[in-house]
N, C-alpha and C positions, 0 to 999 in steps of 0.2 A: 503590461507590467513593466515592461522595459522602459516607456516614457512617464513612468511614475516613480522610477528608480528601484525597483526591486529589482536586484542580482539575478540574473537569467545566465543560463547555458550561452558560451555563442555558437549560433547557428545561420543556416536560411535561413532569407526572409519570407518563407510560404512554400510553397512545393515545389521540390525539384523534380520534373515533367522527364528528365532524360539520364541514363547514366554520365554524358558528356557534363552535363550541367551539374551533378552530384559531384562527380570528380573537380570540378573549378571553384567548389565551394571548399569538397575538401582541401585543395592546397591551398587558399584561404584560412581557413582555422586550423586546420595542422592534424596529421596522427596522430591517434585513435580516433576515427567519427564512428557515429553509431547512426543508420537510417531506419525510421519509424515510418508506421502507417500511421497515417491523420485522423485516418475513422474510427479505431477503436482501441484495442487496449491489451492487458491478457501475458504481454509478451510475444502479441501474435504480430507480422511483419516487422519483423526488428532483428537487422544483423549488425554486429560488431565490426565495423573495417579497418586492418591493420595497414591495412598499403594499398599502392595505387593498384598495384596488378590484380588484386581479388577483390576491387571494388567493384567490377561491371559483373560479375557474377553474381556476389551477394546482393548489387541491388536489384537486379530479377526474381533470387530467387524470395526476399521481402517484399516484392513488386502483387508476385504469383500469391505468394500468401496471404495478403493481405485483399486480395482480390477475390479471394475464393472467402475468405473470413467473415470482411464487411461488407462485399460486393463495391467494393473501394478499392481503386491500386496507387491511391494518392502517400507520395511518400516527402517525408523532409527531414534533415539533415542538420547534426548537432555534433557538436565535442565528446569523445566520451570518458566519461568521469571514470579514471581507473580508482580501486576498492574503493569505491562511494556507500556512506550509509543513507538509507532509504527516513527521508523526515519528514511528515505532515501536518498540516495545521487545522483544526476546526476552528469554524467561526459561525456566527449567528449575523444576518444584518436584516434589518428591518427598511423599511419603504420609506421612511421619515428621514434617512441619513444615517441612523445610528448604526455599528457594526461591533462586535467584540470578539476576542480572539478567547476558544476556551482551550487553549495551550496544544501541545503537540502529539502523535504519535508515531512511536519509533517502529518503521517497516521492514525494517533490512531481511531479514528473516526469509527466503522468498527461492523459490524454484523454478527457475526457466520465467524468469520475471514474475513470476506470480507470488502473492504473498501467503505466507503459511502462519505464520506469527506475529501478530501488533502489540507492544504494550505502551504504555501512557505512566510516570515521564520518561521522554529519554534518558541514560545515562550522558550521553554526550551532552546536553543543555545547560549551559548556566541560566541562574535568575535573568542575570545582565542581556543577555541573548534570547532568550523567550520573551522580554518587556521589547528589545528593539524590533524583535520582526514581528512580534504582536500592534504595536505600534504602527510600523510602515503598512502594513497588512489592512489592518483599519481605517487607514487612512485613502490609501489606492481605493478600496472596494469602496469608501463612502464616497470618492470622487467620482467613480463608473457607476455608480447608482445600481450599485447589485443590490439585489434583497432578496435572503433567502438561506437557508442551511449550505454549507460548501466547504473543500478541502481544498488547501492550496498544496502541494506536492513538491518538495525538496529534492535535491542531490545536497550533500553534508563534506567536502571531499578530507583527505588526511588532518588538513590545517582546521577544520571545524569550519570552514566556509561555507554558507549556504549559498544554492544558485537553484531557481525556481524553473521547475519543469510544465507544471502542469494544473490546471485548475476542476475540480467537477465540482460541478452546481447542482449539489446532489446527495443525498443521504446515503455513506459507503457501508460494506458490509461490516467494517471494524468500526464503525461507531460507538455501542458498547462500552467499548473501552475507555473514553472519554466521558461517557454519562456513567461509569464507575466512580471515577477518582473526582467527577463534580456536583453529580447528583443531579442534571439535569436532564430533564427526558429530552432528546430534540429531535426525533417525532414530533412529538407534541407540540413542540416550541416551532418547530417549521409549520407544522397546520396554523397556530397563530398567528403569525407571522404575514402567512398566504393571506389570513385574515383581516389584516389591515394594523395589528396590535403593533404597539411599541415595546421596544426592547426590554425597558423597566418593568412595563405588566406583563412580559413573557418570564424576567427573571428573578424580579421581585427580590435583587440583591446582590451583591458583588460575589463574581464566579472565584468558590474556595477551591483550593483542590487536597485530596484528601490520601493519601496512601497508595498506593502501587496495583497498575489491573493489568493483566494479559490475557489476548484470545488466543486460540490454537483455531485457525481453522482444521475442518477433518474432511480431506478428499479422498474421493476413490480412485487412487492412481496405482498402476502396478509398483512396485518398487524397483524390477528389475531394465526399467526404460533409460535408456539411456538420456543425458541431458537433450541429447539433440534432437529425439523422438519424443510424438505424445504421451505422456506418460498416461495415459486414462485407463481405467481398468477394464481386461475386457468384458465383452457381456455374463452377466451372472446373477444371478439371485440372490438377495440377502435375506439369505437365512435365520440368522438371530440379531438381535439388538436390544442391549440394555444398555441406559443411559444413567451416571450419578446424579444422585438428588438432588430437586432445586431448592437452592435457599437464598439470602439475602446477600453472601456474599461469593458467590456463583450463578452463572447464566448460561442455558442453552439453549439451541433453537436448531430447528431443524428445516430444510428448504428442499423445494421440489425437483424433479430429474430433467430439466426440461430446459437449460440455459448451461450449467459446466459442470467440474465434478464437484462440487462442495454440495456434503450431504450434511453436515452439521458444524456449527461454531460453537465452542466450550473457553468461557471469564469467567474466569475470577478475580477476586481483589484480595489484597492483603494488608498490612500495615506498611511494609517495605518492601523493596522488590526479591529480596532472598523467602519472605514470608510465601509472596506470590508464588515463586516459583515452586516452590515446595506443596503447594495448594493446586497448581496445575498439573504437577506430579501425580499427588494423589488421586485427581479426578480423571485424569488419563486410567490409570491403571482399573478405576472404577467402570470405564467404557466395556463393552463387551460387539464387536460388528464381527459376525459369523459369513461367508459365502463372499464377498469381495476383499479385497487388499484395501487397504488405507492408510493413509499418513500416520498416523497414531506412534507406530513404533520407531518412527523420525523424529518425532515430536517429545517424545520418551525419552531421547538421548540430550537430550539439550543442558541439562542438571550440572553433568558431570565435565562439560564442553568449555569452550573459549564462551559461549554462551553466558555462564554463571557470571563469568566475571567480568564481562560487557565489553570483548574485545574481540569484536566481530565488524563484518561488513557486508552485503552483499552478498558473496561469493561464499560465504561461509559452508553451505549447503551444496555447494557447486562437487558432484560426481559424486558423492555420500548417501547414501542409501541402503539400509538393508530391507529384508526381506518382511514384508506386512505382514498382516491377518488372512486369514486366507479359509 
């Protein structure tokens, strides 16, 4: 990315093996850094470092967790973007060169790094700025010869800057939310694709976009955990569960116990994004999960919040929490 000129964090250049070597890089780019695990994801091996003296701590103890996590204690070392919003990009590329960007989705929403809320567009996005980094985007990926369904992953900071964090080559759980407001399945479009098809016969038309979609994811986290502990719920039995109805302008799904806590994702789409919201509202309150806690009554408060009126970042959720379902 970086030799293609897409705006990247600076950081290392690959893993830093040692706290000595972590700390030479930090005074290189300068406080705040932030140290990541390479292997995977989640929020998991990732500390915040203010200063030199509580670097060699925290990089052990993102070293240890990250080792226990991925069976990985590979870590590396980047800037870290104070109240950054969370901004993602879909795209499609095909095998033949062709690649297109089907616009963004806004992450920021998110707990202990983990995301709770996506919608599609951003409030932060101009036209002007979705065509530029739709642009470079397509153009990087048709030079690497990527093909295939993929998320490019932003940092967004005060000034509306993007700097690119991170790529998965891979069909995410907020997907959805982009195949709301474009109409395009990309499942589907990714099986073609594997298939040898060209872009045109997967989209058979230039990507419209159409009115405002948001997922809530819905975890089974305690509420009373603290940021700095796992928040997962503990062992328990669910009891009951009713789910609101499917229709054309809402989607849910539900996923197995067997990878984190996300036990179900709830989109909708609206005309506008106040439309939306008022539509996620209603389908929350329509939820019914008896015998564990859940995000749901986090996700409730959003309405009335810095939320509503798109003036949020990251941190928005950071120590806020009340009390689930239970």
């Amino acid at each position: 990315m970086k030799q293609y000129g897409v705006p990247i964090v600076p950081g290392s250049d690959g893993v830093v093996a040692t706290a000595e070597e972590a700390l030479e890089w930090a005074r290189k780019i300068g406080f705040p850094v932030i140290v990541k695990a390479t292997a995977g994801g989640g929020g998991r091996g990732m500390r915040i470092v203010r200063n030199e003296d509580e670097l060699p701590t925290l990089y052990r103890q993102a070293q240890s967790e990250a080792a226990g996590a991925f069976g990985n204690g590979d870590l590396y070392l980047e800037r870290y973007v104070e109240h950054p919003r969370h901004i993602e990009f879909q795209v499609l590329a095909d095998e033949h060169g062709n690649v297109v960007s089907l616009g963004e989705r806004e992450c920021s929403i998110q707990r202990r790094h983990q995301k709770l809320l996506e919608e599609s567009p951003s409030v932060k996005m101009t036209p002007e700025l979705r065509k530029e980094v739709g642009d470079i985007l397509s153009k990087t990926l048709s030079q690497v010869g990527y093909h295939n369904a993929g998320t490019i992953e932003f940092l967004m900071d005060q000034q509306s800057r993007l700097y690119f964090i991170e790529m998965n080559t891979r069909i995410q759980v907020e997907h959805p939310v982009t195949e709301m407001v474009t109409d395009v399945d990309l499942v589907k479009s990714q099986i073609m694709i594997a298939a040898g098809a060209k872009l045109s016969d997967v989209l058979q038309g230039p990507i419209v976009h159409r009115g405002h979609a948001i997922e809530c994811r819905i975890n089974a986290e305690h509420p009373r955990s603290s940021p700095r502990r796992q928040a997962r719920s503990p062992p328990s039995t669910l009891r009951r569960h009713r789910r609101p109805h499917r229709h054309r302008r809402l989607r849910r799904r539900h996923h197995p116990p067997y990878y984190d806590s996300l036990i179900a994702k709830l989109v909708v789409r609206g005309k506008d994004r106040n439309e939306a919201i008022q539509r996620m509202s209603r389908a929350l309150g329509m939820f019914i999960v008896e015998g564990i806690f859940t995000t749901i009554p986090c996700t409730e408060e959003f309405s009335p919040t810095r939320f509503s009126r798109g003036n949020f970042d990251t941190g928005l959720l950071r120590g806020s929490w009340r009390r689930g379902s239970e």
